[in-house]
PDB file of N, CA, C and O in Angstrom:
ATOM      1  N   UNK A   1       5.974 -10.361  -0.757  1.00  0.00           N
ATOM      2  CA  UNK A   1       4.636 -10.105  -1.238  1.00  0.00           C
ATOM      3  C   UNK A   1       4.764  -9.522  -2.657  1.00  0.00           C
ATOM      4  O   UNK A   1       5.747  -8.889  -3.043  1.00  0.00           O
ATOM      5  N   UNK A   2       3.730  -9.782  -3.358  1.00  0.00           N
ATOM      6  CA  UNK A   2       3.773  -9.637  -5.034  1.00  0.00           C
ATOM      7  C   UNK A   2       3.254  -8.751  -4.653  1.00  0.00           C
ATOM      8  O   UNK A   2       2.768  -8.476  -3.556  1.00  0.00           O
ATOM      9  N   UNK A   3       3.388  -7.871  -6.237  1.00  0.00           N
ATOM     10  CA  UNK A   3       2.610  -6.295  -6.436  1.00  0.00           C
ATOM     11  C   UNK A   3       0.681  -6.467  -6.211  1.00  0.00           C
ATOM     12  O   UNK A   3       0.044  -5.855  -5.354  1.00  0.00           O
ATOM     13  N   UNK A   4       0.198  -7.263  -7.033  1.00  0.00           N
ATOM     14  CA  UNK A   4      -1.108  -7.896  -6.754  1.00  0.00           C
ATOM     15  C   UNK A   4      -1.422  -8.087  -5.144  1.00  0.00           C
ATOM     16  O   UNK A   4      -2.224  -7.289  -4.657  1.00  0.00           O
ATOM     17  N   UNK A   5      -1.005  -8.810  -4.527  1.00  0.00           N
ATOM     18  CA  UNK A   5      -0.968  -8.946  -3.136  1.00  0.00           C
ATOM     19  C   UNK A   5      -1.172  -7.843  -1.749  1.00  0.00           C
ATOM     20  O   UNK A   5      -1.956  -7.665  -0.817  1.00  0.00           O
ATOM     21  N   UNK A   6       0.551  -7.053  -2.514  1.00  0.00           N
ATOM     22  CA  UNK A   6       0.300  -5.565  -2.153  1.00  0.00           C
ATOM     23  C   UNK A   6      -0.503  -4.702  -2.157  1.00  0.00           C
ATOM     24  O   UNK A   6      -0.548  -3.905  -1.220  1.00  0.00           O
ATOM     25  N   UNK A   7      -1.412  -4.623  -3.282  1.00  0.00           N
ATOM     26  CA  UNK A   7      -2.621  -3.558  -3.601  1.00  0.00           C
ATOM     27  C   UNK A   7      -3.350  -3.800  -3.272  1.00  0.00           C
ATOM     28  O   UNK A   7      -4.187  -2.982  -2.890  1.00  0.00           O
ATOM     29  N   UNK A   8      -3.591  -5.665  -3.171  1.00  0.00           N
ATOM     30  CA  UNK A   8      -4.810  -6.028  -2.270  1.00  0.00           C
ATOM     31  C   UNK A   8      -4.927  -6.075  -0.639  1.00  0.00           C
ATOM     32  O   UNK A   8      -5.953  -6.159   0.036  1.00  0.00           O
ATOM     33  N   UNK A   9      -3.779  -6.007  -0.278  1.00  0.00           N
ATOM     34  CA  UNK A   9      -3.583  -5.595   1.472  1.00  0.00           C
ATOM     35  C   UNK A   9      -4.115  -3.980   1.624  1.00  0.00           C
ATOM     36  O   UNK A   9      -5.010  -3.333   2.167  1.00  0.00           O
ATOM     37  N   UNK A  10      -2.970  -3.805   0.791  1.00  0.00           N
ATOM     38  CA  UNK A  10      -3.157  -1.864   0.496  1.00  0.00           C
ATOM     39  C   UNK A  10      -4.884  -1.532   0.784  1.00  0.00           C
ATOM     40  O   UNK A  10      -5.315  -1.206   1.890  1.00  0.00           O
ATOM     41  N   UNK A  11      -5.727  -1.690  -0.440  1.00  0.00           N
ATOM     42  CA  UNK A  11      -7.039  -1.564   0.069  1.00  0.00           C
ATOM     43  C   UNK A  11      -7.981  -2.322   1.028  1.00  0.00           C
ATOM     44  O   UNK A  11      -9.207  -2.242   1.097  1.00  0.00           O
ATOM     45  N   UNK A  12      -7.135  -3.071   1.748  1.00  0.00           N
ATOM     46  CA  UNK A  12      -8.474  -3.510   2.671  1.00  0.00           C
ATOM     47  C   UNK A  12      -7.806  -2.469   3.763  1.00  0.00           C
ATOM     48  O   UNK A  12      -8.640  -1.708   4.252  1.00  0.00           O
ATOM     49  N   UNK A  13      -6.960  -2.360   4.058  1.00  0.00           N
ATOM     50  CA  UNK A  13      -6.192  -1.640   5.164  1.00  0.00           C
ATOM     51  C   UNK A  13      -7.574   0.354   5.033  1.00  0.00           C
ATOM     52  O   UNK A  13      -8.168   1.066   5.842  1.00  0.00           O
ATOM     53  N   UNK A  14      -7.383   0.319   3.632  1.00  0.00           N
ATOM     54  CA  UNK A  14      -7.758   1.835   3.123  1.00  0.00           C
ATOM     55  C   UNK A  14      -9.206   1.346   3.786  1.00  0.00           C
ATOM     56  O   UNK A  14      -9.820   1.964   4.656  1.00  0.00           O
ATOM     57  N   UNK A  15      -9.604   0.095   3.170  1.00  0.00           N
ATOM     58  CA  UNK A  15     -11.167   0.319   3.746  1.00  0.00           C
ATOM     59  C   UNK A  15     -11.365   0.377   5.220  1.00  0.00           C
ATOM     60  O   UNK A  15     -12.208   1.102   5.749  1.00  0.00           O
ATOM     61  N   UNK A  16     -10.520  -0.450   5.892  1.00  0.00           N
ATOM     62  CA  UNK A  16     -10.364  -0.192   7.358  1.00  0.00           C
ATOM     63  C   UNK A  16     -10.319   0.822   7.804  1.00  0.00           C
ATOM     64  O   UNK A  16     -11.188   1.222   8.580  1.00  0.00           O
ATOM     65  N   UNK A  17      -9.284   1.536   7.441  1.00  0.00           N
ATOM     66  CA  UNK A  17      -9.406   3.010   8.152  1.00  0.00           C
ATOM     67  C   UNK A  17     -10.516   4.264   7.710  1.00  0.00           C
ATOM     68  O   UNK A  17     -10.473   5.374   8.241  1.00  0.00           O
ATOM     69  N   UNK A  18     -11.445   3.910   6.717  1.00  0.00           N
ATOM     70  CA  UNK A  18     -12.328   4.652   6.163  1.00  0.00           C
ATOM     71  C   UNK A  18     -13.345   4.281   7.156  1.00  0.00           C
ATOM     72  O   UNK A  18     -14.185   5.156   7.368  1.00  0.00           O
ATOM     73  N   UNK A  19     -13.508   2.766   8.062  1.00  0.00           N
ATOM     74  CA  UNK A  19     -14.367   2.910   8.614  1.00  0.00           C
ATOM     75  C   UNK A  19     -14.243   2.597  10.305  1.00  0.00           C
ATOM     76  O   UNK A  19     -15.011   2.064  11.107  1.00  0.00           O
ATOM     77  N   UNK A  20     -12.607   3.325  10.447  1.00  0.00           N
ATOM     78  CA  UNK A  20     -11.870   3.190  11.778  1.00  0.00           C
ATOM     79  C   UNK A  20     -13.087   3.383  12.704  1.00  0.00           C
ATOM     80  O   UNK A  20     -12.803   4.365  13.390  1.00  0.00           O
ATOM     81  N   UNK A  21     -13.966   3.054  12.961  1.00  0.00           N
ATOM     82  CA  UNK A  21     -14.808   3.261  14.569  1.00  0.00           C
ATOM     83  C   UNK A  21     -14.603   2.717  16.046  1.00  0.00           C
ATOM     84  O   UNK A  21     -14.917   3.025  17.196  1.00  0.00           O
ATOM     85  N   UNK A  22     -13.982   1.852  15.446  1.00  0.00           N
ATOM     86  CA  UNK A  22     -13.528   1.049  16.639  1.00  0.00           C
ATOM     87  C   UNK A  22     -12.462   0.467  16.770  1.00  0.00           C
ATOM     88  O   UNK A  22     -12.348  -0.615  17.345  1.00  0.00           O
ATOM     89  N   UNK A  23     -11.080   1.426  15.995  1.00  0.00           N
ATOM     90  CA  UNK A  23     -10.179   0.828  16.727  1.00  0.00           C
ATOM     91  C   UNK A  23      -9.226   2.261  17.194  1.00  0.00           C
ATOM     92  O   UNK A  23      -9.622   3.422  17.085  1.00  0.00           O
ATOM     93  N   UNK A  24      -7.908   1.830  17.721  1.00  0.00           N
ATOM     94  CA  UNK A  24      -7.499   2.953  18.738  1.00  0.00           C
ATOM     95  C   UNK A  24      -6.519   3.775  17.477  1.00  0.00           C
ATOM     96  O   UNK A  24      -6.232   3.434  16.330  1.00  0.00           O
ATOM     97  N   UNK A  25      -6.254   4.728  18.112  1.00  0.00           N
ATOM     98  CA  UNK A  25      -5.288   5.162  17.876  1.00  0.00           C
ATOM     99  C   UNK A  25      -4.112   4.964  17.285  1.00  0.00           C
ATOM    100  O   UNK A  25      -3.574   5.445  16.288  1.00  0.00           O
ATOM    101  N   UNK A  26      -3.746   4.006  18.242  1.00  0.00           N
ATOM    102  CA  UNK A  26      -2.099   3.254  17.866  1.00  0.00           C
ATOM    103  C   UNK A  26      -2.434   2.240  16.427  1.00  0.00           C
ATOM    104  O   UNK A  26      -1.863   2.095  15.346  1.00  0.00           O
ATOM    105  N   UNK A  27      -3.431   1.765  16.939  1.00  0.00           N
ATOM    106  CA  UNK A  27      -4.137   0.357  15.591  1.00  0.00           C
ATOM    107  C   UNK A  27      -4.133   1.637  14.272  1.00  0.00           C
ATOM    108  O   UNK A  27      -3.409   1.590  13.278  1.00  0.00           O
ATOM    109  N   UNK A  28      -5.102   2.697  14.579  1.00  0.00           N
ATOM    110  CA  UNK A  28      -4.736   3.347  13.234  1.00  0.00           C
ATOM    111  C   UNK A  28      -3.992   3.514  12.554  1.00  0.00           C
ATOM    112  O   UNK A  28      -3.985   3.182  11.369  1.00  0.00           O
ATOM    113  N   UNK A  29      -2.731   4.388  13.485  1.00  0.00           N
ATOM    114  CA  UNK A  29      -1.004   4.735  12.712  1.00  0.00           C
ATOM    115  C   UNK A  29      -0.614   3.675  12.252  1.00  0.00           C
ATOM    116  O   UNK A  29      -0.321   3.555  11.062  1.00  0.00           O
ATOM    117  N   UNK A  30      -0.533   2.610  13.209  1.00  0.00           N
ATOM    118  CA  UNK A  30      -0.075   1.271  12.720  1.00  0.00           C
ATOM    119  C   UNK A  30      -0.740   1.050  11.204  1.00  0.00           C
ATOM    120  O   UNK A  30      -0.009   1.442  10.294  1.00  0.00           O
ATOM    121  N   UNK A  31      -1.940   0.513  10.829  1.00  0.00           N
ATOM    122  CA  UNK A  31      -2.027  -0.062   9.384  1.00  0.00           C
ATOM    123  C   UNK A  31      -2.249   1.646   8.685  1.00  0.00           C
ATOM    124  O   UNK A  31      -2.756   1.522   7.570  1.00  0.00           O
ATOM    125  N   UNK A  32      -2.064   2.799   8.957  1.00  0.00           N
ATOM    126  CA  UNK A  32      -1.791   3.705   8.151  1.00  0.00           C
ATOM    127  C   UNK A  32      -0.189   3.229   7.754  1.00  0.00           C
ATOM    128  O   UNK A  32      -0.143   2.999   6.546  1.00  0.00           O
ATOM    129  N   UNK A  33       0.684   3.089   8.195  1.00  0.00           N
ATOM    130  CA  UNK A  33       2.181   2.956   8.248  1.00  0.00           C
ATOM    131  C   UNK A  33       2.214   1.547   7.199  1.00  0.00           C
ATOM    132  O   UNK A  33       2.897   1.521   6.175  1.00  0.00           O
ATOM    133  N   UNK A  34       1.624   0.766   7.513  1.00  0.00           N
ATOM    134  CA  UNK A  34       1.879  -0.294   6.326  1.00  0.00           C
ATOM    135  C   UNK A  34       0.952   0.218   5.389  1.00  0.00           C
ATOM    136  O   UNK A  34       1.454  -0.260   4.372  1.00  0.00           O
ATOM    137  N   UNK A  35       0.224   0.679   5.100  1.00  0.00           N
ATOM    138  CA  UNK A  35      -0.592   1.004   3.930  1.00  0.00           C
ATOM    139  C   UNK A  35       0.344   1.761   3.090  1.00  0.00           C
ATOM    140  O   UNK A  35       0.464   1.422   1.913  1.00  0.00           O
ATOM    141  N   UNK A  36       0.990   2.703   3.534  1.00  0.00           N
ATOM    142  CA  UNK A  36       2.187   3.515   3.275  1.00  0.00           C
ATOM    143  C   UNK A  36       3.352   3.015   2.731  1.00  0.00           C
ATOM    144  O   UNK A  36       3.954   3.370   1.718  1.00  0.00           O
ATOM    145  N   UNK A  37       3.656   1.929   3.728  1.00  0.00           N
ATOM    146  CA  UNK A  37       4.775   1.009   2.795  1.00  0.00           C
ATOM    147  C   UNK A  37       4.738   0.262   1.808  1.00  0.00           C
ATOM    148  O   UNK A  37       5.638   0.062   0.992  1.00  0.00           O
ATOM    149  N   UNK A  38       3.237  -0.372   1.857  1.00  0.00           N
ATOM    150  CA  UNK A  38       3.397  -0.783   0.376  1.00  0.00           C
ATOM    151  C   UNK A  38       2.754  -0.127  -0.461  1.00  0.00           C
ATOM    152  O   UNK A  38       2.868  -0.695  -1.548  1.00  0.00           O
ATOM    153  N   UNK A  39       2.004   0.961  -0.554  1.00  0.00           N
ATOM    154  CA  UNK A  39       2.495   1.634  -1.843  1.00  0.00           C
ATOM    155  C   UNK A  39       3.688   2.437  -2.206  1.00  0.00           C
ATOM    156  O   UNK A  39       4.024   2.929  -3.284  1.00  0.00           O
ATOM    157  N   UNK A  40       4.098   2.444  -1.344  1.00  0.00           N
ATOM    158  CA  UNK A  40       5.521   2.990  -2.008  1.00  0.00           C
ATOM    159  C   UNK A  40       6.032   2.079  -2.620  1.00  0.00           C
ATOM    160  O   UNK A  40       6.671   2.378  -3.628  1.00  0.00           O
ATOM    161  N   UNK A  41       5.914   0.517  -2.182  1.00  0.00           N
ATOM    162  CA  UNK A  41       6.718  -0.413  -2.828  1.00  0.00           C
ATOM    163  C   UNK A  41       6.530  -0.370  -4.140  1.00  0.00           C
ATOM    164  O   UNK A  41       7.361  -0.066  -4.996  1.00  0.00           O
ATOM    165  N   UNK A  42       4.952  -0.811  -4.340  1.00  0.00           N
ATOM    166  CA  UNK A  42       4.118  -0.803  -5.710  1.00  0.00           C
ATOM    167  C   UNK A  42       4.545   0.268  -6.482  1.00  0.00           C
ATOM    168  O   UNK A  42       4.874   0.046  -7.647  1.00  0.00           O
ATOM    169  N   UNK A  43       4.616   1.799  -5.866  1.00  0.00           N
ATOM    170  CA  UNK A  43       5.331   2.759  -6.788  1.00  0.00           C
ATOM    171  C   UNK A  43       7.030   2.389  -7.431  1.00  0.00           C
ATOM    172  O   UNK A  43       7.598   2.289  -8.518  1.00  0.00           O
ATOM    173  N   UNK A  44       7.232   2.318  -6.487  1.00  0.00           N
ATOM    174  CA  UNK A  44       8.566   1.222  -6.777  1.00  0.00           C
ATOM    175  C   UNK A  44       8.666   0.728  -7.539  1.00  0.00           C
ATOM    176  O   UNK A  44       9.381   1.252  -8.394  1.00  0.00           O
ATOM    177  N   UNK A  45       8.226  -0.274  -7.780  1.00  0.00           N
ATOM    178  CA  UNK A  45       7.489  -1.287  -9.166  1.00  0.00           C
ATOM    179  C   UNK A  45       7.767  -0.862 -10.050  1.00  0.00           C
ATOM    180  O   UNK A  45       8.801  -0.814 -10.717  1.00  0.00           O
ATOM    181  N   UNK A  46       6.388  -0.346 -10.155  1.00  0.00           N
ATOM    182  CA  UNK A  46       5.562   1.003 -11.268  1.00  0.00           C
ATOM    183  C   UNK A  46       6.772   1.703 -12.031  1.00  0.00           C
ATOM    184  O   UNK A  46       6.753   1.620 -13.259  1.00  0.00           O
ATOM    185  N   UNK A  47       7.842   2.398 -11.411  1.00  0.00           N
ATOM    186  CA  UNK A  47       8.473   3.272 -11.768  1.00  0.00           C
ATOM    187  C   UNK A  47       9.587   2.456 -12.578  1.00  0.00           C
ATOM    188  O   UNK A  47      10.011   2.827 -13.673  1.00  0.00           O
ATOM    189  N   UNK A  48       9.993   1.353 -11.942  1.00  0.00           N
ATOM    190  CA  UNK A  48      10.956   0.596 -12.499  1.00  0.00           C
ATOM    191  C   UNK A  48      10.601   0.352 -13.906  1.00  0.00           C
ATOM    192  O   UNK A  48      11.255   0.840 -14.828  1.00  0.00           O
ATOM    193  N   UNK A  49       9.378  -0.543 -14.112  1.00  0.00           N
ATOM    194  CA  UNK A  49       8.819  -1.217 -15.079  1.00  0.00           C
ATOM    195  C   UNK A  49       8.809   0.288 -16.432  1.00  0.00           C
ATOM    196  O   UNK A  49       8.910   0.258 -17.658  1.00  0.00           O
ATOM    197  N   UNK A  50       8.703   1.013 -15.816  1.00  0.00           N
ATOM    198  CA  UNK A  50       8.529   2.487 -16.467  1.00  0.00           C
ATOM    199  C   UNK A  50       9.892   2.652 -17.396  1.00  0.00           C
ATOM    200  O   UNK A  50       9.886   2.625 -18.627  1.00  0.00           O
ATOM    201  N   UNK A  51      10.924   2.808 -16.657  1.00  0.00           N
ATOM    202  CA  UNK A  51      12.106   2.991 -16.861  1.00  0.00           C
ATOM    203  C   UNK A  51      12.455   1.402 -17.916  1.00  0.00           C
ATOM    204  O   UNK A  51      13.015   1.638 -18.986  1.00  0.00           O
ATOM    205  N   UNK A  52      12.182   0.125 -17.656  1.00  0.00           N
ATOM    206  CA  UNK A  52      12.839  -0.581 -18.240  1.00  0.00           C
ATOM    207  C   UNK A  52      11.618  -0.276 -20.201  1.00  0.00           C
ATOM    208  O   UNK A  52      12.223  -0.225 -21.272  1.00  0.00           O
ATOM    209  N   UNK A  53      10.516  -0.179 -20.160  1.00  0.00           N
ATOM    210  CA  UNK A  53       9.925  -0.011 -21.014  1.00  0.00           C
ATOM    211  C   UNK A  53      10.484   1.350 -22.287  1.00  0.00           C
ATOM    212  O   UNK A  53      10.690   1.187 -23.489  1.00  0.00           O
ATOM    213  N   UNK A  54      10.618   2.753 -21.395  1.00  0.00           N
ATOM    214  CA  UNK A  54      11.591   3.576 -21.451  1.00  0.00           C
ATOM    215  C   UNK A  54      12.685   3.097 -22.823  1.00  0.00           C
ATOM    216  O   UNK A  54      12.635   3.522 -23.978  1.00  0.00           O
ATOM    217  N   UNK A  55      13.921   1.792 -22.072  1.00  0.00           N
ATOM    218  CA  UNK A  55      14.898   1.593 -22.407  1.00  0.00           C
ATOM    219  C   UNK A  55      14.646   0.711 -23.760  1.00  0.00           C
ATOM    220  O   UNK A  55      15.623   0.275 -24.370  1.00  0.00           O
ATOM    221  N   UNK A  56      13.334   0.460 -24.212  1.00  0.00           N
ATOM    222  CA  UNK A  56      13.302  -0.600 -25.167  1.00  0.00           C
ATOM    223  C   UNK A  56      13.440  -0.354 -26.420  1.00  0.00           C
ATOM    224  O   UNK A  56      13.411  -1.275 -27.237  1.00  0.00           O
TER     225      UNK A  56
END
């Protein structure tokens, strides 16, 4: 998954759980836990692109 891709999973997941009413528990942690992973990825990214800009 591309960074674009990522951010766009990322927030539907965020909007999901902003309007968790109906799902369980487990469904929550669950797309909390990937919401989690990919922004870390995206930070990931972010930080790299940082560092190579940094080096120029």
């Amino acid at each position: 998954m591309n960074f674009d891709e990522s951010i766009g999973r990322a927030e539907t997941i965020i909007a999901q759980l902003e309007q968790a009413q109906a799902i369980s528990m487990d469904e929550y942690k669950r797309l909390a836990n990937e919401a989690t992973a990919l922004l870390k990825q995206c930070k990931a990214e972010i930080d790299g692109m940082e560092k190579n800009i940094e080096n120029i």
